[in-house]
PDB file with one MODEL, atoms N, CA, C and O in Angstrom:
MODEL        1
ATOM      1  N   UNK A   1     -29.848 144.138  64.041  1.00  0.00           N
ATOM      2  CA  UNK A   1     -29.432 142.819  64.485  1.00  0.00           C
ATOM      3  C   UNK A   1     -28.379 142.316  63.509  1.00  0.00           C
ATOM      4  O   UNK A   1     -28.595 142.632  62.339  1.00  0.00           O
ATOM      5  N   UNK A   2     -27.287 141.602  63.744  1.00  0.00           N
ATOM      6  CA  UNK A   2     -26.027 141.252  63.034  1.00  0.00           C
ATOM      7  C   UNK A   2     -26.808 139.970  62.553  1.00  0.00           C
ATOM      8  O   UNK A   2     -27.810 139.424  63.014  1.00  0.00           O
ATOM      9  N   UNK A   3     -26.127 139.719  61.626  1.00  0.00           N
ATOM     10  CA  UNK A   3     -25.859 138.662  60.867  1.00  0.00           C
ATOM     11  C   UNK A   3     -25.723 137.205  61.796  1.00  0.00           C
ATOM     12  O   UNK A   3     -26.387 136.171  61.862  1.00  0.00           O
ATOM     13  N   UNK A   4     -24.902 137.549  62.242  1.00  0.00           N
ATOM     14  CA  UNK A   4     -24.285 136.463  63.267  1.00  0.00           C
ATOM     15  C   UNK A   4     -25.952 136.181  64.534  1.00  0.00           C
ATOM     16  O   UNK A   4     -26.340 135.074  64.910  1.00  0.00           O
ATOM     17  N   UNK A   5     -26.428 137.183  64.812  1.00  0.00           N
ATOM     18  CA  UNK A   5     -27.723 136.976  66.094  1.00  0.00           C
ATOM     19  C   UNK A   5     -28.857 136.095  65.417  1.00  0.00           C
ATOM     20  O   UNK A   5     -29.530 135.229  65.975  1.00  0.00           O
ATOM     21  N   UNK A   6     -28.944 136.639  63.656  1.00  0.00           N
ATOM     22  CA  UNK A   6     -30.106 136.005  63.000  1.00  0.00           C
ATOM     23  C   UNK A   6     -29.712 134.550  63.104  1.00  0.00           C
ATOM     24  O   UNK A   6     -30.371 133.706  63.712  1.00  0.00           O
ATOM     25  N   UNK A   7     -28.163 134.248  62.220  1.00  0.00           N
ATOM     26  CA  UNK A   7     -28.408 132.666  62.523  1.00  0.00           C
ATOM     27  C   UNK A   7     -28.726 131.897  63.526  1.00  0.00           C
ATOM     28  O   UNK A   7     -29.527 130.962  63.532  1.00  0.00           O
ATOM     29  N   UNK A   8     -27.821 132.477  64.720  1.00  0.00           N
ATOM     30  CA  UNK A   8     -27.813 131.737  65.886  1.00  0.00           C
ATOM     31  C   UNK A   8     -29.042 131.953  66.864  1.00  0.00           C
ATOM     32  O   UNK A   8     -29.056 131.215  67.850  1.00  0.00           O
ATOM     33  N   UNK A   9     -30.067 132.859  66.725  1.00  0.00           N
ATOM     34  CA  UNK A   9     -30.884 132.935  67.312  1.00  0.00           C
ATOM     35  C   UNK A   9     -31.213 133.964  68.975  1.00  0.00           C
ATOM     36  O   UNK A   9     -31.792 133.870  70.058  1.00  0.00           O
ATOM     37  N   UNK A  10     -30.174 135.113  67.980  1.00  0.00           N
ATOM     38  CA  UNK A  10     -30.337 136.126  69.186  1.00  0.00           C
ATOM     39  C   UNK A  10     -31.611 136.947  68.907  1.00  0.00           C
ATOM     40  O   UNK A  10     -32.496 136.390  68.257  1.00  0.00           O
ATOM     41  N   UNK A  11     -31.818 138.344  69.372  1.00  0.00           N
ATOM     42  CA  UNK A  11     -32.987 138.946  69.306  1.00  0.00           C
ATOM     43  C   UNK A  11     -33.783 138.975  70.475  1.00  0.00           C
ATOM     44  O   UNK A  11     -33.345 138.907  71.623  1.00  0.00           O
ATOM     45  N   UNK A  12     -35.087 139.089  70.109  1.00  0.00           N
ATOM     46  CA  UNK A  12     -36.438 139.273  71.223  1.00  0.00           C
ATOM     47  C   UNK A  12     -36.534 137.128  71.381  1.00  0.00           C
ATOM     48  O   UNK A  12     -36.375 136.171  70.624  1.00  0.00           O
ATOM     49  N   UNK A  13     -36.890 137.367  72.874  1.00  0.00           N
ATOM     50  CA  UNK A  13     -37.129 136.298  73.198  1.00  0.00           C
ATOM     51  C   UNK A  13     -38.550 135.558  72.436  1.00  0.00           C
ATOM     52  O   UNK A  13     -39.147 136.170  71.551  1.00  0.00           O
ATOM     53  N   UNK A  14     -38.973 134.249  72.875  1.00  0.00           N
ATOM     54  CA  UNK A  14     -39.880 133.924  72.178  1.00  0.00           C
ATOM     55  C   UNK A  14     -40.952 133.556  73.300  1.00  0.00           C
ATOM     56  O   UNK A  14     -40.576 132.886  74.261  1.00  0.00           O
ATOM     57  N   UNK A  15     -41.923 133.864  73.229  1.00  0.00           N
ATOM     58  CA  UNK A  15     -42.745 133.270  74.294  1.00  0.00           C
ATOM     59  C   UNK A  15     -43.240 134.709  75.048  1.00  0.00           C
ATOM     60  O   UNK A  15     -42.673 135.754  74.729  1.00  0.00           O
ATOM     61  N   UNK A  16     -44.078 134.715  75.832  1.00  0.00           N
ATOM     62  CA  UNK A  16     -45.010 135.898  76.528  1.00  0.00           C
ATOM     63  C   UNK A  16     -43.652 135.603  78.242  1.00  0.00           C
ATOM     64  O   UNK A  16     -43.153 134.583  78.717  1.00  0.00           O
ATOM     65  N   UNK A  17     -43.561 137.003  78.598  1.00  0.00           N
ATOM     66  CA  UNK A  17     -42.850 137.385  79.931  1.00  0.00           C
ATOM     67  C   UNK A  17     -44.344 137.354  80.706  1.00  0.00           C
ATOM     68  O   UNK A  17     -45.283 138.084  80.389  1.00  0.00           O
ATOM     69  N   UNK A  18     -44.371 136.286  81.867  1.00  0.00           N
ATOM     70  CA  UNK A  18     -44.767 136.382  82.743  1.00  0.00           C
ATOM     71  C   UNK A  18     -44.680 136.792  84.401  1.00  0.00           C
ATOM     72  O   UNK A  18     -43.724 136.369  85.051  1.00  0.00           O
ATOM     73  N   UNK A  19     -45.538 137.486  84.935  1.00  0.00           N
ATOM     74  CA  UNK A  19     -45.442 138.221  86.295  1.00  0.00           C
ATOM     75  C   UNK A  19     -46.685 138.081  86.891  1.00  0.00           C
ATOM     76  O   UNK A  19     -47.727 138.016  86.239  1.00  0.00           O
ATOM     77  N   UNK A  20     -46.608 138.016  88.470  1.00  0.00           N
ATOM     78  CA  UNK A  20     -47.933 138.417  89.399  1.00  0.00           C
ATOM     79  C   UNK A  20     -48.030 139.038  89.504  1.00  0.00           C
ATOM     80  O   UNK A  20     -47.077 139.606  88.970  1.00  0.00           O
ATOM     81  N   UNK A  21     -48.933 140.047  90.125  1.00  0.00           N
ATOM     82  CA  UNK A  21     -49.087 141.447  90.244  1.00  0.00           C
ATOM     83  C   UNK A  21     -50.621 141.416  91.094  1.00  0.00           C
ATOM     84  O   UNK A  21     -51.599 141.245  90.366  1.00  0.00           O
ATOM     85  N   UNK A  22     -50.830 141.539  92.281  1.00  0.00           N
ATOM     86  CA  UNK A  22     -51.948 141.257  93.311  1.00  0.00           C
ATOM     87  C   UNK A  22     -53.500 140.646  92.790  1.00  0.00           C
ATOM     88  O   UNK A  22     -54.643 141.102  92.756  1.00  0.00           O
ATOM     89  N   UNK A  23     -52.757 139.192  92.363  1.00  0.00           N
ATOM     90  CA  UNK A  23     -53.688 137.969  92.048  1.00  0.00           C
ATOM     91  C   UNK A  23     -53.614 138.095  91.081  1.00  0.00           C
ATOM     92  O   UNK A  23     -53.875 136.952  90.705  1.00  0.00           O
ATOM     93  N   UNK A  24     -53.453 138.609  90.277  1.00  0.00           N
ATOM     94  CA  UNK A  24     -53.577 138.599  88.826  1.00  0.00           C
ATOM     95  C   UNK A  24     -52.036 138.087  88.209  1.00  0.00           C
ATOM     96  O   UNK A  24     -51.026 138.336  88.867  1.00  0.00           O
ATOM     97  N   UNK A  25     -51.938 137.271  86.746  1.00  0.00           N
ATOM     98  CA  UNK A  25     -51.126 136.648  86.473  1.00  0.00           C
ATOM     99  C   UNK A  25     -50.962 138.297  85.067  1.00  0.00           C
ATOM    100  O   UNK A  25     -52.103 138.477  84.642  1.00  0.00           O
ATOM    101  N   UNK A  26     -50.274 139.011  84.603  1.00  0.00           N
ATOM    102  CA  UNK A  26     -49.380 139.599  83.799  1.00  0.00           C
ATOM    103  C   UNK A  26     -48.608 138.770  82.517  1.00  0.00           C
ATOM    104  O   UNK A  26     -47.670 138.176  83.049  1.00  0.00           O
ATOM    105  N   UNK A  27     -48.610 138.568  81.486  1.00  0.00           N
ATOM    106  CA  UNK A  27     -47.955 138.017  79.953  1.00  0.00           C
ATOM    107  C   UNK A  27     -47.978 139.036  79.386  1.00  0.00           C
ATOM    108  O   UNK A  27     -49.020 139.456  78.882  1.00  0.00           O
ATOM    109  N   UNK A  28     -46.846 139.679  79.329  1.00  0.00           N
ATOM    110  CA  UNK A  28     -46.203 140.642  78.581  1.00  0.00           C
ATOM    111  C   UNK A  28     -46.119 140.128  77.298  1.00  0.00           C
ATOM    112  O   UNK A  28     -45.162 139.373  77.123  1.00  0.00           O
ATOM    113  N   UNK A  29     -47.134 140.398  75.975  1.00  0.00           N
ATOM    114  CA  UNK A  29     -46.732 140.252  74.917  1.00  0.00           C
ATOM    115  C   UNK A  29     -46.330 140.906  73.727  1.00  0.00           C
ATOM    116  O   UNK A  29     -46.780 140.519  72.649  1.00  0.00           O
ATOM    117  N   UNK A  30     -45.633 141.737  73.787  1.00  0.00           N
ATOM    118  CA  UNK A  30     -45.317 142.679  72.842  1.00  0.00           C
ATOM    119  C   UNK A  30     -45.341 142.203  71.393  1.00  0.00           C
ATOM    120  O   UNK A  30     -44.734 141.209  70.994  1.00  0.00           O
ATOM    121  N   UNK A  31     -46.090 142.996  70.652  1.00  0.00           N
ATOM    122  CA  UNK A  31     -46.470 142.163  68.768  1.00  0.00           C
ATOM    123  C   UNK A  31     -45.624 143.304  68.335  1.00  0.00           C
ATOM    124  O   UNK A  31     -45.608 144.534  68.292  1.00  0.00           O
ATOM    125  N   UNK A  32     -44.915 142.230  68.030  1.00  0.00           N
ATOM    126  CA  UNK A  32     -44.119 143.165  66.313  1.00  0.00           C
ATOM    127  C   UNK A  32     -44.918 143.628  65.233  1.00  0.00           C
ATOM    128  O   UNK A  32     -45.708 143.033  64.500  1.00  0.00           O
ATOM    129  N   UNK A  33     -44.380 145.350  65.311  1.00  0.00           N
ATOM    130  CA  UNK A  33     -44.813 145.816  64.312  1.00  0.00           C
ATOM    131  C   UNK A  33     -43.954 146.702  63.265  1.00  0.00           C
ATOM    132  O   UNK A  33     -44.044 147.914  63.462  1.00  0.00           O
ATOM    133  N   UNK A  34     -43.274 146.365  62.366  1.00  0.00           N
ATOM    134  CA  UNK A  34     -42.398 146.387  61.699  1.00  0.00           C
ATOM    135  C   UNK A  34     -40.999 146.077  61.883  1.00  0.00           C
ATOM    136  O   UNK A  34     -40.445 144.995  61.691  1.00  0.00           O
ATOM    137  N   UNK A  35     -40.360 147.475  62.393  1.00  0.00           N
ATOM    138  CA  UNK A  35     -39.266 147.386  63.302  1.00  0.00           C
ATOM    139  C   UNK A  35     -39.347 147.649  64.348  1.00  0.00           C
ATOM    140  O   UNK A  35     -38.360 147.794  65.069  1.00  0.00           O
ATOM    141  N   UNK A  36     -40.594 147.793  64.750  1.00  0.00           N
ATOM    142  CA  UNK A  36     -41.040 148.307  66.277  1.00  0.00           C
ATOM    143  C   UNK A  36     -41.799 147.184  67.065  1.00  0.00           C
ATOM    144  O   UNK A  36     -42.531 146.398  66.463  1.00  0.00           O
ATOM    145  N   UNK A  37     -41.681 147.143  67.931  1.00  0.00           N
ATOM    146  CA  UNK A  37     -43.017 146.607  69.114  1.00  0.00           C
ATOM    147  C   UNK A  37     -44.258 147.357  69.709  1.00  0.00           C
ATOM    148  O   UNK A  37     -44.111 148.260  70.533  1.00  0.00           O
ATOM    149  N   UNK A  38     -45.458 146.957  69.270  1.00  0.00           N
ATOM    150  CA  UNK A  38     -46.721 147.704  69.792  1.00  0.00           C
ATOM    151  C   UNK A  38     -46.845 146.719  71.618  1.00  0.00           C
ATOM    152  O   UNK A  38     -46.542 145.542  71.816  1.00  0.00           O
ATOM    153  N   UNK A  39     -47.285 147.554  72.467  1.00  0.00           N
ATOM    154  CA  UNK A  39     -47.327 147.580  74.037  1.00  0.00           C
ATOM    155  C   UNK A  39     -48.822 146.263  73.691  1.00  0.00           C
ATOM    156  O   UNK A  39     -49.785 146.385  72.935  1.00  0.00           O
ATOM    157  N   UNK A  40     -48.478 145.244  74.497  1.00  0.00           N
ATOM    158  CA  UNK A  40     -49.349 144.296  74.367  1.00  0.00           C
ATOM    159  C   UNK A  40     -49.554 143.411  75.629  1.00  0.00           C
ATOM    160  O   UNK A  40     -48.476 143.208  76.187  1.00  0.00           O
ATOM    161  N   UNK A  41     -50.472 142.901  76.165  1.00  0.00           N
ATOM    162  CA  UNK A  41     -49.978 141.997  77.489  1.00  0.00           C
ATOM    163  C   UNK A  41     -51.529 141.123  77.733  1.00  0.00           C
ATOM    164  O   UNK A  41     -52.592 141.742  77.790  1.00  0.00           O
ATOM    165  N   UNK A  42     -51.458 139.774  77.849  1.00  0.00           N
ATOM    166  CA  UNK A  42     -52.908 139.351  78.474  1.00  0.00           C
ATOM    167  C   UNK A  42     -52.390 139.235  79.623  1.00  0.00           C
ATOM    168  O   UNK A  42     -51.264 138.921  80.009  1.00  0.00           O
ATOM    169  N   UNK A  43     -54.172 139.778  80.577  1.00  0.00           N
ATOM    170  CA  UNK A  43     -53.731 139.708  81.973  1.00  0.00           C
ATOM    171  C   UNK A  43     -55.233 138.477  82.624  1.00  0.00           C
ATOM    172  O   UNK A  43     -56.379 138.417  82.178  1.00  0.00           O
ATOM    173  N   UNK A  44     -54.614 137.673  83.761  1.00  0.00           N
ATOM    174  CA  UNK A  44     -55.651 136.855  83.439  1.00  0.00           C
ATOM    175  C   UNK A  44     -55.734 136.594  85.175  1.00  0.00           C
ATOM    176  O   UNK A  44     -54.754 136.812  85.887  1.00  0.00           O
ATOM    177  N   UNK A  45     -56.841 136.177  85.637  1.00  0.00           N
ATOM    178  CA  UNK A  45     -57.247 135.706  86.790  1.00  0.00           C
ATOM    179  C   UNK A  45     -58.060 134.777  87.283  1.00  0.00           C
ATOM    180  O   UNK A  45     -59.251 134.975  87.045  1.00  0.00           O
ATOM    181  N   UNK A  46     -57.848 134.016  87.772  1.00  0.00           N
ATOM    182  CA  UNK A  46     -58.717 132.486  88.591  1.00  0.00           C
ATOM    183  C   UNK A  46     -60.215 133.546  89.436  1.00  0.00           C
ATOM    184  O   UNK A  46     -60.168 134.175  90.494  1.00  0.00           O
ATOM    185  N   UNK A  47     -61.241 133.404  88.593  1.00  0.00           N
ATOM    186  CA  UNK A  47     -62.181 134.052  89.676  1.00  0.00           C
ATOM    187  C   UNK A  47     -63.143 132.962  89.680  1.00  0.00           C
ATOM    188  O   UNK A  47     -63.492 132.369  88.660  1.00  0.00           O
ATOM    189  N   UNK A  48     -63.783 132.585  91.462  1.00  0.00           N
ATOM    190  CA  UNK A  48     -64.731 131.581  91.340  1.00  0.00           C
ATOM    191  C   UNK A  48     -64.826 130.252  90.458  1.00  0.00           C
ATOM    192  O   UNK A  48     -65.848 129.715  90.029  1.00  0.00           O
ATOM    193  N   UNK A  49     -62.925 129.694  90.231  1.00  0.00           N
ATOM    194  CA  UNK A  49     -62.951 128.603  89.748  1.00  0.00           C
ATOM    195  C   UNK A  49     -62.770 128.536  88.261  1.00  0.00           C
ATOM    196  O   UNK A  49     -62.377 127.530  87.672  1.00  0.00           O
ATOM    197  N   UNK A  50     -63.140 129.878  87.594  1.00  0.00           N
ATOM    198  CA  UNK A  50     -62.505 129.947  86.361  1.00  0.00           C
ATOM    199  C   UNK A  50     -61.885 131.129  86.030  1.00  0.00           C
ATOM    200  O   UNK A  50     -62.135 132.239  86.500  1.00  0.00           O
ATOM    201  N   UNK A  51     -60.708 130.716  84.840  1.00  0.00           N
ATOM    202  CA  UNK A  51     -59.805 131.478  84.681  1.00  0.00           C
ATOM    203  C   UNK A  51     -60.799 132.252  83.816  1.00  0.00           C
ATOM    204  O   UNK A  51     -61.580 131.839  82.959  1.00  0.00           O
ATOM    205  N   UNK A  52     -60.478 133.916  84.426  1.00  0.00           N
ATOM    206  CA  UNK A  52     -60.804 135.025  83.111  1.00  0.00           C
ATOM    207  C   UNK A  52     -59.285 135.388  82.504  1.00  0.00           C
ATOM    208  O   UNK A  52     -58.221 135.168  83.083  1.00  0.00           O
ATOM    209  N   UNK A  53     -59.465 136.011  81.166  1.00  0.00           N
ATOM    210  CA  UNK A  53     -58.397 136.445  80.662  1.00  0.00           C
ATOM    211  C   UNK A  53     -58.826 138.212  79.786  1.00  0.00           C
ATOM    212  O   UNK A  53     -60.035 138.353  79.597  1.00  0.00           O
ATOM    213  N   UNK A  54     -58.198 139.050  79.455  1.00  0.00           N
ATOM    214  CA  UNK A  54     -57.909 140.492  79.144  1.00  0.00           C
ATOM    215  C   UNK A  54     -57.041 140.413  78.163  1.00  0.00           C
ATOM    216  O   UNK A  54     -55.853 140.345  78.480  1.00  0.00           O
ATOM    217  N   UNK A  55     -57.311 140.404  77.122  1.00  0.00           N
ATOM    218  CA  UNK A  55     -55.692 141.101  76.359  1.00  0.00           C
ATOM    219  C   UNK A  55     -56.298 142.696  75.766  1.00  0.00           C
ATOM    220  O   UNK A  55     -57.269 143.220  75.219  1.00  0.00           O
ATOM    221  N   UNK A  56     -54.722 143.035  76.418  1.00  0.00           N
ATOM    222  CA  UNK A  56     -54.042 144.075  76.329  1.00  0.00           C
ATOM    223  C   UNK A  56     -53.671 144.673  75.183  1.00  0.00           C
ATOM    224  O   UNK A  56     -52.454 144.499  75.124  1.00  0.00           O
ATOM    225  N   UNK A  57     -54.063 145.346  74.133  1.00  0.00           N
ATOM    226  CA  UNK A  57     -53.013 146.068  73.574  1.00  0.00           C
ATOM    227  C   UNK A  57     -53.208 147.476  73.317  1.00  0.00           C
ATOM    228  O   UNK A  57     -54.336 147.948  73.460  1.00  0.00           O
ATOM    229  N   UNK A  58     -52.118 148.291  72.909  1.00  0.00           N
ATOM    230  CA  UNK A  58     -52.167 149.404  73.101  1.00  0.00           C
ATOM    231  C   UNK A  58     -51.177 149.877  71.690  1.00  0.00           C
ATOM    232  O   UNK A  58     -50.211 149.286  71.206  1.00  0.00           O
ATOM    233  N   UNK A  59     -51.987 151.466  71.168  1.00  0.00           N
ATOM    234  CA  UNK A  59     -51.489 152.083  69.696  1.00  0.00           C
ATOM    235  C   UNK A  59     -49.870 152.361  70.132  1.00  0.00           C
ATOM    236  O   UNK A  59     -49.066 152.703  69.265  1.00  0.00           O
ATOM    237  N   UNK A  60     -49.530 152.214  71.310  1.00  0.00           N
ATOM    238  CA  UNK A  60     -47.595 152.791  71.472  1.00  0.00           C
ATOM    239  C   UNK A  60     -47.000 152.211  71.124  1.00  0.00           C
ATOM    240  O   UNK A  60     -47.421 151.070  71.316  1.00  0.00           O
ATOM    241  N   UNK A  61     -45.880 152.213  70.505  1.00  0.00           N
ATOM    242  CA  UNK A  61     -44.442 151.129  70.023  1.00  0.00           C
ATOM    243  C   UNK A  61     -43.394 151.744  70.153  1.00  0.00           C
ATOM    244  O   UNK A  61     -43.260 152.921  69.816  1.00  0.00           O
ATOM    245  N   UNK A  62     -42.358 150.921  70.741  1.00  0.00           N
ATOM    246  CA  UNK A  62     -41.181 150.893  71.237  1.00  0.00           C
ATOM    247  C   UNK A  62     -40.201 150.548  70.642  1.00  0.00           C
ATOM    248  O   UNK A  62     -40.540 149.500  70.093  1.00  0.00           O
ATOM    249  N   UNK A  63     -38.766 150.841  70.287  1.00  0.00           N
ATOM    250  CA  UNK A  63     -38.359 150.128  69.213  1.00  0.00           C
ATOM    251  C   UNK A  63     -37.403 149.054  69.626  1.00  0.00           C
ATOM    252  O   UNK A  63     -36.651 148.483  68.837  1.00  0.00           O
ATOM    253  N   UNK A  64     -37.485 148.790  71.039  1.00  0.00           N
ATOM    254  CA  UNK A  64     -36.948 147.908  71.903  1.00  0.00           C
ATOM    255  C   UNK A  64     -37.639 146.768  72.389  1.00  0.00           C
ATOM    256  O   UNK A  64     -38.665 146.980  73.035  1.00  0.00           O
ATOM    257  N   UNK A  65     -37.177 145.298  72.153  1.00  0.00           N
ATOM    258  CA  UNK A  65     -38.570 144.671  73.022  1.00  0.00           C
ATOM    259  C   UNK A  65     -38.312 144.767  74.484  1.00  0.00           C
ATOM    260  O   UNK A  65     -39.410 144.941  75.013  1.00  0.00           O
ATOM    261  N   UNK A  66     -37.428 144.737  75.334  1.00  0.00           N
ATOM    262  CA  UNK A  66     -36.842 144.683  75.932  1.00  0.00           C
ATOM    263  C   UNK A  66     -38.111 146.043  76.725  1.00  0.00           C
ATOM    264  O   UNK A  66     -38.956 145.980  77.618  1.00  0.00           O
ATOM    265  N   UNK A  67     -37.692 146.981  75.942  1.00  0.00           N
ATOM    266  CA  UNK A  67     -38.401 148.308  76.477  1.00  0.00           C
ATOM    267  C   UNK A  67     -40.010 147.881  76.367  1.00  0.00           C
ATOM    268  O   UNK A  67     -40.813 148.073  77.280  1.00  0.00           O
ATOM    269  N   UNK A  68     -40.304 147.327  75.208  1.00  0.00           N
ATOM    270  CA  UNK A  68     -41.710 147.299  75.165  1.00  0.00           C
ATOM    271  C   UNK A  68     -42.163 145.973  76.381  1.00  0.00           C
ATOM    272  O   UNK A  68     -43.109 146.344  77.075  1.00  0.00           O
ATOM    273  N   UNK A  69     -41.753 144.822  76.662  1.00  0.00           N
ATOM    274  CA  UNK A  69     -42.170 144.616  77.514  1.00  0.00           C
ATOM    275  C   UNK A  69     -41.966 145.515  79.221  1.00  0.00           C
ATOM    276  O   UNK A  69     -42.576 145.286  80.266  1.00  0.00           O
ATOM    277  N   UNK A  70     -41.421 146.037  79.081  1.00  0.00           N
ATOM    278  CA  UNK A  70     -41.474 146.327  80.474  1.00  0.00           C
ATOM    279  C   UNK A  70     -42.339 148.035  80.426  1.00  0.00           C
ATOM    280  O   UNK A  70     -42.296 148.906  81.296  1.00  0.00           O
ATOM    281  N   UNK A  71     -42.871 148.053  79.463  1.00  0.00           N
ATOM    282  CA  UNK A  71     -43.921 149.394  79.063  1.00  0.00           C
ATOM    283  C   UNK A  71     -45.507 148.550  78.888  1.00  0.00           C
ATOM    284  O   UNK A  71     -46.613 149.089  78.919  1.00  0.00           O
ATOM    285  N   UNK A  72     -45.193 147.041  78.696  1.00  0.00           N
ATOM    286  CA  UNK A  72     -46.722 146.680  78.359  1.00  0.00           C
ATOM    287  C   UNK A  72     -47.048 145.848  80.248  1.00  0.00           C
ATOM    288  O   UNK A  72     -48.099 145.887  80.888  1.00  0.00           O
ATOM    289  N   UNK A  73     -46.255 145.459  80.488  1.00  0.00           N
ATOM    290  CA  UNK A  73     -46.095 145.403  82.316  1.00  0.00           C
ATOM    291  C   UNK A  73     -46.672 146.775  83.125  1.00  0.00           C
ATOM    292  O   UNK A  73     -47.684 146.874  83.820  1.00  0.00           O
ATOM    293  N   UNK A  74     -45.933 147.522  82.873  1.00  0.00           N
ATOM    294  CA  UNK A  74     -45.885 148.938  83.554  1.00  0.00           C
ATOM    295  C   UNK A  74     -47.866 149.158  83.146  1.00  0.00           C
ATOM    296  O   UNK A  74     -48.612 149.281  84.117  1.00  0.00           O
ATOM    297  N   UNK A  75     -48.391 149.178  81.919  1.00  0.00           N
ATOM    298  CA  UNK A  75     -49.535 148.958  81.543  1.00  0.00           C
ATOM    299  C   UNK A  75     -50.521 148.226  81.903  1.00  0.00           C
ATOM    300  O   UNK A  75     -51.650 148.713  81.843  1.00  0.00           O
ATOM    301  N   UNK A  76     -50.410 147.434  82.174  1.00  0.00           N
ATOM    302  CA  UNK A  76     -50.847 145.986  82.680  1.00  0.00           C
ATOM    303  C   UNK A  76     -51.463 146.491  84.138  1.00  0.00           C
ATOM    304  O   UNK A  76     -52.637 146.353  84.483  1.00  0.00           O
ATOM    305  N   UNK A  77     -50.433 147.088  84.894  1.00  0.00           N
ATOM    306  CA  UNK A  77     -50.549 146.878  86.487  1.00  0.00           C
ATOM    307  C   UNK A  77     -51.348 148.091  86.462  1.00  0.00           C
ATOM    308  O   UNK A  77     -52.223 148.178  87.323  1.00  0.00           O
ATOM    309  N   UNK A  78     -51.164 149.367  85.351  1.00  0.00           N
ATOM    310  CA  UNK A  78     -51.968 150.556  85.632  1.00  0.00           C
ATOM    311  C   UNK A  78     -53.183 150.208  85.298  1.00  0.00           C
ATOM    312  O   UNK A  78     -53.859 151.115  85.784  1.00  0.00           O
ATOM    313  N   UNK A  79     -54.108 149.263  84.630  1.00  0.00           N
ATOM    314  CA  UNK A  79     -54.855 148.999  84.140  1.00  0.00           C
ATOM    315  C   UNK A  79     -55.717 148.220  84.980  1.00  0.00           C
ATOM    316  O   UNK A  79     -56.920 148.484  84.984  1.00  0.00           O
ATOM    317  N   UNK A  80     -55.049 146.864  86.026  1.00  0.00           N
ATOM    318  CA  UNK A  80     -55.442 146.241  87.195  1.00  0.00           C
ATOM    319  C   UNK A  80     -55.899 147.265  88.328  1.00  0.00           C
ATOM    320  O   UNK A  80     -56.971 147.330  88.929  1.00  0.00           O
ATOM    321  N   UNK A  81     -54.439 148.254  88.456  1.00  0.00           N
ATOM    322  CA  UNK A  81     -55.003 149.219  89.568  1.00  0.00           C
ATOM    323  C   UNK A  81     -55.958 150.288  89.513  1.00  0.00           C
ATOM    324  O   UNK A  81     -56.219 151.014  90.473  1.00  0.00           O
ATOM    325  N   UNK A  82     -56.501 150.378  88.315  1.00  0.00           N
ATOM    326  CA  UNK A  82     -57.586 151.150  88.147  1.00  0.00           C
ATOM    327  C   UNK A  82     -58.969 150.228  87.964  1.00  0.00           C
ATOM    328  O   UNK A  82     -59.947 150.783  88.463  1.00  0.00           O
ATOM    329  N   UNK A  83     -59.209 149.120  87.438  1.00  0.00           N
ATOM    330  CA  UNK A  83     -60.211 148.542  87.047  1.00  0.00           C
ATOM    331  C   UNK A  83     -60.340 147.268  88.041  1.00  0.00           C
ATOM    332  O   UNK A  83     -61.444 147.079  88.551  1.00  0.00           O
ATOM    333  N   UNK A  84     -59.118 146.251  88.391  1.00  0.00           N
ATOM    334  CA  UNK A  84     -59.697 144.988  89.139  1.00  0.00           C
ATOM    335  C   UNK A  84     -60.416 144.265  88.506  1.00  0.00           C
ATOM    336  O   UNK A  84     -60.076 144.025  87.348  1.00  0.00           O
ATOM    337  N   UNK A  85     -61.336 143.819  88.900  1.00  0.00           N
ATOM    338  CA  UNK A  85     -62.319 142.857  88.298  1.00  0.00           C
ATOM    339  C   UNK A  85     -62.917 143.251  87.378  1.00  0.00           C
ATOM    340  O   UNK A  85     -63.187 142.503  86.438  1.00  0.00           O
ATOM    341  N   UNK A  86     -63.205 144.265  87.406  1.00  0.00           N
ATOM    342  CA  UNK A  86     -63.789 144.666  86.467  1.00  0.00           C
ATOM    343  C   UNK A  86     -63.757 144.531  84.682  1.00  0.00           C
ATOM    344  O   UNK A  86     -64.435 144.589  83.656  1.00  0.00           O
ATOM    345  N   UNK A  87     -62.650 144.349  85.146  1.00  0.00           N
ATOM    346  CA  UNK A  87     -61.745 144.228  84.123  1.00  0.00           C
ATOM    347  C   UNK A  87     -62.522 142.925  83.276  1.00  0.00           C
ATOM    348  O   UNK A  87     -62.522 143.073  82.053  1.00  0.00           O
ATOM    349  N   UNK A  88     -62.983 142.048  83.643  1.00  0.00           N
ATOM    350  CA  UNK A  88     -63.435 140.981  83.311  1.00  0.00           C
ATOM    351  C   UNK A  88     -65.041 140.905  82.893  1.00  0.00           C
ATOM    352  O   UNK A  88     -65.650 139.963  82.385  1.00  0.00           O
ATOM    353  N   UNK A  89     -65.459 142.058  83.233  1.00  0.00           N
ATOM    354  CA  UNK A  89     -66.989 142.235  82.731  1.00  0.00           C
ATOM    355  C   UNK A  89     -67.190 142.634  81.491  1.00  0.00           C
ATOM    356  O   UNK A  89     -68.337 142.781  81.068  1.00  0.00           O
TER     357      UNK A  89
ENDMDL
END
């Protein structure tokens, strides 16, 4: 990252990337881990009036956030489409 991105405030965005994904709400949160990003995401759902929530993380890192969110997404949905609710027990 230049000189110029640190002052002004370029880089990885700030805040969790959010997505739907069949009822379920997706927050891509990728945690910095050094110079890398470890694959991270809470995934959360309205069941019977209350919200459950899942976080996600996973030993992979990316050295992109850019890449790592759209690897902790890609994660996220493989994780819904195998488990569902379950997910919440």
């Amino acid at each position: 990252m230049s000189l110029f991105s640190k002052l002004f405030g370029g880089g990885a965005p700030k805040g969790p990337v959010a997505e739907e994904y069949n009822d379920f709400r997706i927050f891509a949160e990728p945690m910095k881990d050094g110079k890398r990003y470890r694959i991270a995401a809470r995934i959360e759902k309205d069941v019977d009036g209350e919200l459950k929530s899942h976080q996600l993380i996973r030993a992979d890192t990316l050295e992109g956030f850019e890449a790592a969110v759209a690897a902790s997404q890609a994660k996220a949905k493989q994780v819904i489409d195998e488990q569902g609710d379950r997910l919440f027990d």
